[in-house]
DOVO-785173 format. One record per residue (C-alpha): residue in three letters; x, z, y; residue number from 1. Coordinates in Angstrom, 3 decimals, padded with zeros to 6 digits. Layout:
(rec "ala", (X, Z, Y), NUM);
...
// end
This chain:
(rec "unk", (018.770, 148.025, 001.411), 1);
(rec "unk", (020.658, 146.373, 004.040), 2);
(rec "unk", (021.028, 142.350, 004.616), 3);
(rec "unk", (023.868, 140.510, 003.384), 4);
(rec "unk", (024.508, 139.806, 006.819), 5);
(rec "unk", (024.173, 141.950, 009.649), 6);
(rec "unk", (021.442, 141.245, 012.636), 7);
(rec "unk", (020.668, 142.732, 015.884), 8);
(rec "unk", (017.022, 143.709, 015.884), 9);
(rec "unk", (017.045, 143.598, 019.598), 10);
(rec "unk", (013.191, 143.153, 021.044), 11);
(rec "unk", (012.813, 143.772, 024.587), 12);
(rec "unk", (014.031, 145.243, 027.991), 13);
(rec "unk", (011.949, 148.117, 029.074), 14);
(rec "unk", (011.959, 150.242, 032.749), 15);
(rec "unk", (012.301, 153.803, 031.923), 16);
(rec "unk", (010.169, 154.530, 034.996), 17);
(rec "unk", (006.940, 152.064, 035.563), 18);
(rec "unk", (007.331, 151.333, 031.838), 19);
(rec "unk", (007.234, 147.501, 032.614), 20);
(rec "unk", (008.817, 145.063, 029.845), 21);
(rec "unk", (010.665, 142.170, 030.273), 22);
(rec "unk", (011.778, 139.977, 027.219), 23);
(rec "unk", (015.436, 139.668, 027.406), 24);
(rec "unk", (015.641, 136.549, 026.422), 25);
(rec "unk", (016.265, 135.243, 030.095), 26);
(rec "unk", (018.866, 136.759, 032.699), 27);
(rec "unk", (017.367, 139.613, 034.228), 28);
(rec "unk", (018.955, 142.474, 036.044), 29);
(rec "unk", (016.550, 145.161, 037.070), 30);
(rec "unk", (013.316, 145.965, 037.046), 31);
(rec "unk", (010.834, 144.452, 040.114), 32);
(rec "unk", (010.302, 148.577, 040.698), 33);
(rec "unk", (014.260, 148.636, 041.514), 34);
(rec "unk", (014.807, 150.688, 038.541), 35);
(rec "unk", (017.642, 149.898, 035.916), 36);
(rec "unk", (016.822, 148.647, 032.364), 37);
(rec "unk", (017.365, 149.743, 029.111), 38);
(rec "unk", (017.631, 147.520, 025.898), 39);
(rec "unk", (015.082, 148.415, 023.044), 40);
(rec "unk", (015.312, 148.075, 019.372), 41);
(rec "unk", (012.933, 147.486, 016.235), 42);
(rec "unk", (014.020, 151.186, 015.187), 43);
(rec "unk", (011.305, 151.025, 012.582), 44);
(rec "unk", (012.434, 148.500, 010.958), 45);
(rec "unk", (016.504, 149.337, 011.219), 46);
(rec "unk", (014.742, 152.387, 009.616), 47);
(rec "unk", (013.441, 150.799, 006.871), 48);
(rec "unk", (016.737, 147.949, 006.102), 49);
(rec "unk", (019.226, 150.087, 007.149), 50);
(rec "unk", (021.272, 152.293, 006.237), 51);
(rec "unk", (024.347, 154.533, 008.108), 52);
(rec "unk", (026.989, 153.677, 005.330), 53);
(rec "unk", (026.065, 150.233, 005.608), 54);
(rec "unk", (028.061, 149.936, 009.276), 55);
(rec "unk", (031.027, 152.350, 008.297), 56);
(rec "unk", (031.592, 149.638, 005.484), 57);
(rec "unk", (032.241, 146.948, 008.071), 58);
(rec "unk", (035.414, 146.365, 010.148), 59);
(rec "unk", (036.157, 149.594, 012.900), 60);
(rec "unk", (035.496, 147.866, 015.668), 61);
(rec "unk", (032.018, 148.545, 017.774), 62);
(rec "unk", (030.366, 145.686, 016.625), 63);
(rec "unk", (029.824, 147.241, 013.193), 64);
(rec "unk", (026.871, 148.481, 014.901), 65);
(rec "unk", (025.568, 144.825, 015.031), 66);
(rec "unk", (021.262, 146.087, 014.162), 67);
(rec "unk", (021.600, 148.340, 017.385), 68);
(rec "unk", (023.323, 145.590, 019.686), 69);
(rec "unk", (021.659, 142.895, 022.087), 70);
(rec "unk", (023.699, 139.717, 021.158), 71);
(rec "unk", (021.189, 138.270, 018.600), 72);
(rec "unk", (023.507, 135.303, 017.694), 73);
(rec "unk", (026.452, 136.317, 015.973), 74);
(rec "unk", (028.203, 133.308, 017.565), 75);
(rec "unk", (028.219, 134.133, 020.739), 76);
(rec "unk", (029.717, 137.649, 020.670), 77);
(rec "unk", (033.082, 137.562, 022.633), 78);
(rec "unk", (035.582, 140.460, 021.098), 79);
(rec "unk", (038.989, 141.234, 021.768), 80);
(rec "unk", (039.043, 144.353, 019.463), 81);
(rec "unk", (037.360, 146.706, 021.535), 82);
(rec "unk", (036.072, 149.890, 020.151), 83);
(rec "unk", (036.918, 151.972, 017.370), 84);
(rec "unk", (039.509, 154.310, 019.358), 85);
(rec "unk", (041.258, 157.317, 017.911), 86);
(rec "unk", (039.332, 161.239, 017.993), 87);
(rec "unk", (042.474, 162.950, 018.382), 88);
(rec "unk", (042.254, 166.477, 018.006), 89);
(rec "unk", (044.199, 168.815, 020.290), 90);
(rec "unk", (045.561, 171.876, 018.486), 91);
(rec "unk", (048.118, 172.695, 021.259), 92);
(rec "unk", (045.685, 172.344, 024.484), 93);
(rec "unk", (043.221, 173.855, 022.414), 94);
(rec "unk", (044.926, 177.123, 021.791), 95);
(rec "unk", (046.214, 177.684, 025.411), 96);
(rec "unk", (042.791, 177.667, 026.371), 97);
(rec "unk", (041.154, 179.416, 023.126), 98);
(rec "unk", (038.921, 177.168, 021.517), 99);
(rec "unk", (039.582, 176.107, 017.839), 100);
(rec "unk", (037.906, 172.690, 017.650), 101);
(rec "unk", (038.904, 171.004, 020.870), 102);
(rec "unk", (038.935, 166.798, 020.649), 103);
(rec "unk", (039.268, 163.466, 022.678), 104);
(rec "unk", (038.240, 160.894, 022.710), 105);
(rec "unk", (041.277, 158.272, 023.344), 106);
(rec "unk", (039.902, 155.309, 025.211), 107);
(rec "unk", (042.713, 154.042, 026.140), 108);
(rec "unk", (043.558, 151.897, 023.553), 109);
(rec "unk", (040.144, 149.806, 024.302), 110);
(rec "unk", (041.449, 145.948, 025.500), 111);
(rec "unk", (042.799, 146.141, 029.210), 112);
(rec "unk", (043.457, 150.037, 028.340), 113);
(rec "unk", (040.324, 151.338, 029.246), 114);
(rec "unk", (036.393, 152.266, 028.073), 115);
(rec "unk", (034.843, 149.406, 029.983), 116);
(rec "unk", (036.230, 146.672, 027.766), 117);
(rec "unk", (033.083, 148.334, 025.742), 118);
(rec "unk", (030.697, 147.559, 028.266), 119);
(rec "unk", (032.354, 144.178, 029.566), 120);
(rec "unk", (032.286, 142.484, 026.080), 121);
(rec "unk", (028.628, 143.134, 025.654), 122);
(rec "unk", (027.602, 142.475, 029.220), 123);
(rec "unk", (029.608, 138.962, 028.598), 124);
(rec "unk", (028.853, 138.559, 025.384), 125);
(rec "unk", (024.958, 138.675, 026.440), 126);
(rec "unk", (025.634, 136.471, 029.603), 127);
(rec "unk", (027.407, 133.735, 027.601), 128);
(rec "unk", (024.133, 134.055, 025.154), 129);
(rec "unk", (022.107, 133.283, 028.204), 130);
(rec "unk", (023.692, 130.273, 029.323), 131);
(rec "unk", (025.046, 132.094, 032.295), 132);
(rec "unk", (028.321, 130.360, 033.510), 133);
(rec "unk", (029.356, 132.477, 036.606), 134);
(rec "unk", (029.396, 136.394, 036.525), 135);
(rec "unk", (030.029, 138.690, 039.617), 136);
(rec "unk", (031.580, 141.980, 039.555), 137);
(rec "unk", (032.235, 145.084, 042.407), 138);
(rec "unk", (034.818, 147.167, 040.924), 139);
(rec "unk", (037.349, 150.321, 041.576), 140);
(rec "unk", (039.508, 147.936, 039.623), 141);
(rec "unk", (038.906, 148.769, 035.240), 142);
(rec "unk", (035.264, 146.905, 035.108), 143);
(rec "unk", (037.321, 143.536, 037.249), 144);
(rec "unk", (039.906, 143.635, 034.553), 145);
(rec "unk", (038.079, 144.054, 031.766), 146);
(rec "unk", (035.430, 141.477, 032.819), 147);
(rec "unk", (037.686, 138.879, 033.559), 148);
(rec "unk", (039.398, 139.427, 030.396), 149);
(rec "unk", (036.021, 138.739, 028.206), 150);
(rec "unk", (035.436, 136.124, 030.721), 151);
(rec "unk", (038.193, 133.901, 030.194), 152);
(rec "unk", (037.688, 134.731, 026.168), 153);
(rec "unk", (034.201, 133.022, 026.816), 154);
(rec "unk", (035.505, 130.048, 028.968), 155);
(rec "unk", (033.021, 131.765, 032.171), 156);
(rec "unk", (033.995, 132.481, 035.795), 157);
(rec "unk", (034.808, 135.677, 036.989), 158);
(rec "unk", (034.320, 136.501, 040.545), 159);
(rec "unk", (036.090, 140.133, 041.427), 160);
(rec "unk", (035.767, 142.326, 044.698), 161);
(rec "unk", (037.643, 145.647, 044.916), 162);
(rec "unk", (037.824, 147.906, 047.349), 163);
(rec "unk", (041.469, 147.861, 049.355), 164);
(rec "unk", (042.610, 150.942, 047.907), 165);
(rec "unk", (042.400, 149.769, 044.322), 166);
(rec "unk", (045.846, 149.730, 042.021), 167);
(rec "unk", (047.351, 146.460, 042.938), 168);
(rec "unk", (048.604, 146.858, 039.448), 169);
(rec "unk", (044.666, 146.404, 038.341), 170);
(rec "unk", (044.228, 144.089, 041.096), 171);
(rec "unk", (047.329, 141.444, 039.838), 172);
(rec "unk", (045.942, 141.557, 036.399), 173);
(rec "unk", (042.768, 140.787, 037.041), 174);
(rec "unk", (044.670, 137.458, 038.416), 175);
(rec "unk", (046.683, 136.845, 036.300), 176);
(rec "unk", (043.267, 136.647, 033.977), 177);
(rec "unk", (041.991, 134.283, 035.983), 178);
(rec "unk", (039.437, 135.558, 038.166), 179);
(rec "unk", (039.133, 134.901, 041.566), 180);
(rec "unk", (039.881, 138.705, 043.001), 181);
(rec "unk", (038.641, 139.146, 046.798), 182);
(rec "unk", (040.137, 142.702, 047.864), 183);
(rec "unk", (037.700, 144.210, 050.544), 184);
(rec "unk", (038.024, 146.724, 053.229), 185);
(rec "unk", (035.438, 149.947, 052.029), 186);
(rec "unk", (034.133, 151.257, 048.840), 187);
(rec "unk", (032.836, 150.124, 045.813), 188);
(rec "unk", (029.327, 150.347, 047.025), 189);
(rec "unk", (030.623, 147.803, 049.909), 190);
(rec "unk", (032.039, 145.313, 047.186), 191);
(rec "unk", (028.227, 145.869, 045.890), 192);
(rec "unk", (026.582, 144.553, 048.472), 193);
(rec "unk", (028.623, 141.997, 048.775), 194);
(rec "unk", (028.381, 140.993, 045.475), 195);
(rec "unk", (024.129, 141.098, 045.732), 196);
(rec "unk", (024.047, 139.409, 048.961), 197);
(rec "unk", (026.267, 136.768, 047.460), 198);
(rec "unk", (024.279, 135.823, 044.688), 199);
(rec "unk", (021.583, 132.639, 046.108), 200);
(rec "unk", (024.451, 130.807, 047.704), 201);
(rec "unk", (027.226, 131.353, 044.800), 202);
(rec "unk", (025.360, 131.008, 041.701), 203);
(rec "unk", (026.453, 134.049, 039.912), 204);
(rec "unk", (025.046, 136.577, 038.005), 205);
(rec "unk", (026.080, 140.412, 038.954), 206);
(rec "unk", (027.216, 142.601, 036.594), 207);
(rec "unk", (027.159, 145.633, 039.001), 208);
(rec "unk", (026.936, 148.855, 036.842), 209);
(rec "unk", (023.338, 149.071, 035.175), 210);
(rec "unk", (022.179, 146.193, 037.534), 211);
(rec "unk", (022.249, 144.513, 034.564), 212);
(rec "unk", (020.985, 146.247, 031.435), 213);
(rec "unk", (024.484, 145.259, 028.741), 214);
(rec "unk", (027.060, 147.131, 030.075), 215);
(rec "unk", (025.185, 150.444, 028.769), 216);
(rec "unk", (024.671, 148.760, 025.218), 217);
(rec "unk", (028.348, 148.293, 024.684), 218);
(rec "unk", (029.117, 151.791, 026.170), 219);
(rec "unk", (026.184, 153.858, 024.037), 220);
(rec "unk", (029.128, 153.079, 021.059), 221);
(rec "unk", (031.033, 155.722, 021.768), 222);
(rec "unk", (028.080, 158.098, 021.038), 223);
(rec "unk", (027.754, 156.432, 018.008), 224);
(rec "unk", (031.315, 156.763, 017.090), 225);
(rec "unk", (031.617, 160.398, 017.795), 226);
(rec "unk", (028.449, 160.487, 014.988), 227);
(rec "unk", (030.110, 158.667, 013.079), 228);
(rec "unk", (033.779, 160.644, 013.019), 229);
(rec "unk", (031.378, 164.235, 013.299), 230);
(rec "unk", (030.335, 163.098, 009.865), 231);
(rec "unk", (026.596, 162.288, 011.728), 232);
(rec "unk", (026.704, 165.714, 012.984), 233);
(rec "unk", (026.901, 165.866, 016.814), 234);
(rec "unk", (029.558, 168.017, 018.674), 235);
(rec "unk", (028.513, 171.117, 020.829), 236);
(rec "unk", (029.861, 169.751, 024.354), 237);
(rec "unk", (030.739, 166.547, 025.840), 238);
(rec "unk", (032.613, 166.516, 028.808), 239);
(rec "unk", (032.781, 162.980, 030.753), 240);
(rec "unk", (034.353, 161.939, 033.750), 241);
(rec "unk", (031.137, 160.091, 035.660), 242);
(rec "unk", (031.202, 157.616, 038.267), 243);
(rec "unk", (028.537, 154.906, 037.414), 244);
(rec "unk", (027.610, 156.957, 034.478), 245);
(rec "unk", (026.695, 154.030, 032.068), 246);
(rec "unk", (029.104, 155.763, 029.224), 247);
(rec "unk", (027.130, 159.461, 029.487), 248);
(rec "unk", (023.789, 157.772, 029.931), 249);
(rec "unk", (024.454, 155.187, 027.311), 250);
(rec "unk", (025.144, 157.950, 024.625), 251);
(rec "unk", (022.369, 160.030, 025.300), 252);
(rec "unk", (020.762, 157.030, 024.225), 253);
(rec "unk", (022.355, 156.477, 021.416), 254);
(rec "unk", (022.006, 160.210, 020.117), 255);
(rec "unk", (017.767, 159.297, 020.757), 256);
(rec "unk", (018.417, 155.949, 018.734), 257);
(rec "unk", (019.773, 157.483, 015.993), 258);
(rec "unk", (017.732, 160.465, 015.648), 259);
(rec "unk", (014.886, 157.965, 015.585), 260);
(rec "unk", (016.335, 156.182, 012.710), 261);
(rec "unk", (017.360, 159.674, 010.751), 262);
(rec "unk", (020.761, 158.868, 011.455), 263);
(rec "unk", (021.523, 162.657, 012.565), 264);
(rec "unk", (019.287, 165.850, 013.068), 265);
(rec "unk", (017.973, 167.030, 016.322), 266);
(rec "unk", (021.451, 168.812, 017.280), 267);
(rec "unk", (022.553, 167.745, 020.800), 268);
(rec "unk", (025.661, 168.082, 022.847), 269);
(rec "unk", (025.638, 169.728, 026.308), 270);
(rec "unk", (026.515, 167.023, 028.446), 271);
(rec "unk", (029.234, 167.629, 031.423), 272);
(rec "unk", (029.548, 165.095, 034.172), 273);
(rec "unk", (033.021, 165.683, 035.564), 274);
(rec "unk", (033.540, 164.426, 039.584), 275);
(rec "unk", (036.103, 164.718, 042.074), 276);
(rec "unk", (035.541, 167.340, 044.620), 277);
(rec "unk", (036.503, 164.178, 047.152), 278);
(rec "unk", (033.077, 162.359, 045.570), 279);
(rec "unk", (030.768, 164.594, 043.530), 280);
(rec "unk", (027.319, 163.200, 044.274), 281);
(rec "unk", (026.004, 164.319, 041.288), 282);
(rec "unk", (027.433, 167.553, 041.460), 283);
(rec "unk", (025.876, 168.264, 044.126), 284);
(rec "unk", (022.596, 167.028, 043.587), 285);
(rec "unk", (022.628, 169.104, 039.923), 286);
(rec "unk", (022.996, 172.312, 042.183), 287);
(rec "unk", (020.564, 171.636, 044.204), 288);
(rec "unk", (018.303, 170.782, 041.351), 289);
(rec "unk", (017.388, 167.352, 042.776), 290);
(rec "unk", (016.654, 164.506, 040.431), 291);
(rec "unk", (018.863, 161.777, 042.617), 292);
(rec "unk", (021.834, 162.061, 044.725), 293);
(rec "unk", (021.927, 160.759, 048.353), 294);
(rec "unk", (025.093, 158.434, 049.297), 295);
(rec "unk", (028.390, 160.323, 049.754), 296);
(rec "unk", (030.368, 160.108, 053.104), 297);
(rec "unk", (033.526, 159.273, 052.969), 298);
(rec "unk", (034.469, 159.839, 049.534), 299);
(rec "unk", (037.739, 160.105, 048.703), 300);
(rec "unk", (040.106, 160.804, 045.076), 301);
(rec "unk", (043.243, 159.505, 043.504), 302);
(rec "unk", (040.376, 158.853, 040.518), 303);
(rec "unk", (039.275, 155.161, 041.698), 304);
(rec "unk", (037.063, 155.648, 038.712), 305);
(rec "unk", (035.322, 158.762, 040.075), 306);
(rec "unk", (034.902, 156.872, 043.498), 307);
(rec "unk", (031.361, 156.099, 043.332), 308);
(rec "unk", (029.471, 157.180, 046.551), 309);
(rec "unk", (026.168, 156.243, 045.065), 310);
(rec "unk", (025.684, 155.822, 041.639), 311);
(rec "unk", (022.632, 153.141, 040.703), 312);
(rec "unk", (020.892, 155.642, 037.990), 313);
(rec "unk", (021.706, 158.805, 039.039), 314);
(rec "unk", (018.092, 160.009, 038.355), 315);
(rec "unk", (019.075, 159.327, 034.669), 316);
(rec "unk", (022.163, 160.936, 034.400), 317);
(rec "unk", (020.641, 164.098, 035.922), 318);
(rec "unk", (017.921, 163.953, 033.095), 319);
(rec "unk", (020.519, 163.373, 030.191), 320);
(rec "unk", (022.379, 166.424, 031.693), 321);
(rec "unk", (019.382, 168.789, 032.398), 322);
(rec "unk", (018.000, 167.852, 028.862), 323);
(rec "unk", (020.673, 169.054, 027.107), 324);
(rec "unk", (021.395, 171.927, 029.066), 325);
(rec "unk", (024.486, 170.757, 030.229), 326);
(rec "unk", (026.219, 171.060, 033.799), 327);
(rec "unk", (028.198, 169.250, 036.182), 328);
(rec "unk", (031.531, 170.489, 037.348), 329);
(rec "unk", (033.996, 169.001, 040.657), 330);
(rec "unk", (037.165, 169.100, 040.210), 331);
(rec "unk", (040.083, 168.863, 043.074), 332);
(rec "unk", (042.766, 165.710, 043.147), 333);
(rec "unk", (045.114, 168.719, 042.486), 334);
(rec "unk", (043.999, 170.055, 039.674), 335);
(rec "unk", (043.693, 166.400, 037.874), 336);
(rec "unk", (047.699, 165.731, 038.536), 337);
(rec "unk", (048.092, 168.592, 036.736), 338);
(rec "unk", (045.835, 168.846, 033.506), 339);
(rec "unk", (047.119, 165.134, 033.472), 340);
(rec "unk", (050.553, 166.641, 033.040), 341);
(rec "unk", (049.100, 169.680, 030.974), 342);
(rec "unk", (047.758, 167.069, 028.921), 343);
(rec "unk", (050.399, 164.823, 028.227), 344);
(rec "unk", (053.110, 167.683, 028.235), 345);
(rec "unk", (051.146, 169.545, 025.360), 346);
(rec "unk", (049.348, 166.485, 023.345), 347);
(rec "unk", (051.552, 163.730, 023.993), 348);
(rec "unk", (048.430, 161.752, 025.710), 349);
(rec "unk", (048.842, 160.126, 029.158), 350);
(rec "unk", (045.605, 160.267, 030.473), 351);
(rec "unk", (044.005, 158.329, 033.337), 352);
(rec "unk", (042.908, 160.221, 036.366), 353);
(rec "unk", (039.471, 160.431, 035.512), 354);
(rec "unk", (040.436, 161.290, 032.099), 355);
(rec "unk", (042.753, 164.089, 032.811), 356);
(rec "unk", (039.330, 165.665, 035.367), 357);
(rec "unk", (038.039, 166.626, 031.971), 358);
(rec "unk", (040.927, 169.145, 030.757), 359);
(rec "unk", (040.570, 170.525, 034.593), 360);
(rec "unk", (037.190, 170.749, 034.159), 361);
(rec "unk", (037.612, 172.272, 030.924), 362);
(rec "unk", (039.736, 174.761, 032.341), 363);
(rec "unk", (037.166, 175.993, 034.763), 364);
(rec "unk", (034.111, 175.995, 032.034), 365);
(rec "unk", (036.306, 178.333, 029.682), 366);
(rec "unk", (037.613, 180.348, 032.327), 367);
(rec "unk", (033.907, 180.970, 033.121), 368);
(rec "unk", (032.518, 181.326, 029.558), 369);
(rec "unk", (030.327, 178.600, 029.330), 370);
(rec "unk", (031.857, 177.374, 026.649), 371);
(rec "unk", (032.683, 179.401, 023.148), 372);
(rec "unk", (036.114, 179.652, 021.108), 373);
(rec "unk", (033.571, 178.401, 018.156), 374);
(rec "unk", (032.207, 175.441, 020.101), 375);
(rec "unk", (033.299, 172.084, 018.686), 376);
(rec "unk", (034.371, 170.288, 022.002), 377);
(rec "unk", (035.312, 166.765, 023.112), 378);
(rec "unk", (036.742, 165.215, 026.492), 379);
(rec "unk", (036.697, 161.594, 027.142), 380);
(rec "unk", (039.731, 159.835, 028.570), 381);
(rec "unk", (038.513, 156.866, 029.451), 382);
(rec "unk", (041.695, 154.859, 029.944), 383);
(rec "unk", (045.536, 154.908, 029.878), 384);
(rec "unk", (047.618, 156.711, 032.362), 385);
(rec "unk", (049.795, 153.599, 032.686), 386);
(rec "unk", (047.367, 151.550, 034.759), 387);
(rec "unk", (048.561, 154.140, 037.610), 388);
(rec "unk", (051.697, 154.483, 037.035), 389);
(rec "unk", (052.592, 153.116, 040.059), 390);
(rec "unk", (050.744, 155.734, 042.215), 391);
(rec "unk", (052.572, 158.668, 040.585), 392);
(rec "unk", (055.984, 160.072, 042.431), 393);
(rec "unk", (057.576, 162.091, 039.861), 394);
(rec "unk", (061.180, 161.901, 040.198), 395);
(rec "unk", (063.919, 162.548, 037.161), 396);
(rec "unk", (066.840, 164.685, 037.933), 397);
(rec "unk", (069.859, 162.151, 037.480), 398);
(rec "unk", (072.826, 163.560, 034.384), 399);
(rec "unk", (075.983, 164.079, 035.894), 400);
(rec "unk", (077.795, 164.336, 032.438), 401);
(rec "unk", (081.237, 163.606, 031.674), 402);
(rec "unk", (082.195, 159.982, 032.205), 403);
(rec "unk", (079.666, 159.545, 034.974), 404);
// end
């Protein structure tokens, strides 16, 4: 039986590689081995209190998942209403390309219109809990919004660098929320360094992707979601877009977590990290059957999500994929403009770049036979379509009716 009031039963951080443990109950962002984090729960004892239909009875929002969350003080969560998006499924796409149970995942309607208000209001959520007053963020543009967003909801400052080629539509509102936004000449990996060297002089704490162990806890939801919607029976194949790769690596753990806690049966999704052929470290790496990816040169794609030359645990998004028998597919800037109109043409759903990789991606798995007509499938869009707007040229044909 569960308790009148829900708790996280968060206990400790742990390194997935030396093993060491660190308590989480002071700011810490990796491990001294250089190795990301991950959050660990009192599974036994969720076990034992908890029960599934205890969460779906609370509002749809991801906190509803409270036991399996780091913020132990329910005071100090910051929410704007993120989680909870739509699993739309797509009838029309789905029988153009043969498959019967074909799904997304809408992400989209998250706050700031994309996934990472998921990982942004935990990662803040936990820093407020900490007493940490100044947070530091490199983005592609989605994490800076979303950050300073939570950040001004928690009365913290935000400190934002973006690479030059960011949407100055991201860029203004991260702003007009407040944060001070420093636009640099390079890549995201650039802002990075930046951001770490930064860090003794500034005061803040950065919130680079998995350089601090939140982000992850807030993005593992969506696994937990699609359990929930599946009716705790997993889908056959995922397909995610993957830059960082917190969202894919975050619900691979969540599918572990829940297993653990008899949640769901041993049924897994094949996980399919989705790149740009402009910046497909993975990719690559996944053919060539290494387990990390050396730094892209000069990566390039209209997907400013996708461009990650070097993702921070890309030794554990190779092991979620190879685990599950999954793949990893690159797809060209090309054939993303057009799924993205595929997409929206046939389902009514304007899709972000990254988003619309996954139909083109899709495309290329069907076409090869990887995956069945039978197969329950879902792609991830992982934000709106409207946050680049600006960078799309389609032109209407003007009416020349009568009276004009």
């Amino acid at each position: 039986m569960a308790a009148e009031t829900p708790r996280s039963y968060f206990s400790h951080l742990e390194c997935p590689v030396c093993g060491q443990h660190y308590s989480g109950r002071e700011p810490t962002n990796f491990c001294a081995c250089g190795r990301p984090l991950l959050a660990r729960y009192d599974l036994a004892s969720i076990r034992r209190y908890v029960h599934r239909s205890d969460c779906i009875q609370r509002p749809p929002d991801l906190w509803r998942y409270r036991e399996l969350l780091p913020v132990l003080d329910a005071a100090n969560v910051i929410t704007l209403g993120e989680g909870g998006t739509p699993l739309l499924p797509l009838r029309r796409l789905g029988a153009q390309l043969g498959l019967r149970h074909l799904y997304l995942k809408e992400e989209g309607y998250n706050p700031t219109g994309t996934f990472k208000a998921r990982g942004l209001a935990m990662a803040v959520s936990k820093a407020k809990e900490l007493g940490l007053r100044k947070l530091a963020i490199p983005t592609a543009g989605n994490a800076g919004s979303a950050m300073a967003a939570y950040a001004a909801a928690a009365g913290l400052e935000a400190y934002v660098f973006a690479p030059d080629d960011t949407p100055p539509m991201i860029v203004q509102e991260c702003m007009i929320l407040g944060a001070h936004v420093y636009v640099i000449k390079g890549l995201i990996n650039d802002a990075g360094r930046i951001v770490q060297e930064g860090q003794a002089e500034h005061g803040w704490f950065d919130m680079s992707t998995l350089k601090e162990p939140y982000r992850l806890e807030g993005k593992k939801t969506m696994g937990i979601e699609l359990a929930e919607a599946f009716g705790w029976h997993l889908p056959d194949v995922i397909l995610y877009p993957t830059g960082g790769g917190t969202g894919l690596i975050g619900m691979w753990k969540a599918f572990a977590e829940l297993h653990a806690l008899g949640w769901i049966d041993d049924h897994r999704p094949r996980m399919v990290v989705v790149q740009a052929e402009g910046c497909a470290p993975i990719v690559k790496a996944f053919a060539e059957g290494a387990s990390e990816a050396p730094l892209w040169p000069n990566a390039q794609t209209m997907a400013s999500g996708l461009r990650v030359p070097k993702a921070f645990a890309d030794f554990l998004i190779l092991q979620a994929v190879r685990d599950s028998e999954g793949t990893a597919v690159a797809v060209s800037d090309e054939q993303m403009a057009q799924a993205q109109r595929q997409l929206a043409a046939s389902e009514g759903v304007f899709a972000c770049p990254e988003g619309a990789a996954t139909v083109a991606a899709l495309q290329s798995l069907c076409q090869k036979g990887w995956i069945q007509a039978h197969e329950r499938v879902v792609l991830f869009n992982t934000g709106s379509g409207l946050k680049y707007a600006e960078l799309l040229h389609a032109t209407p044909p003007y009416w020349h009716g009568a009276g004009q």
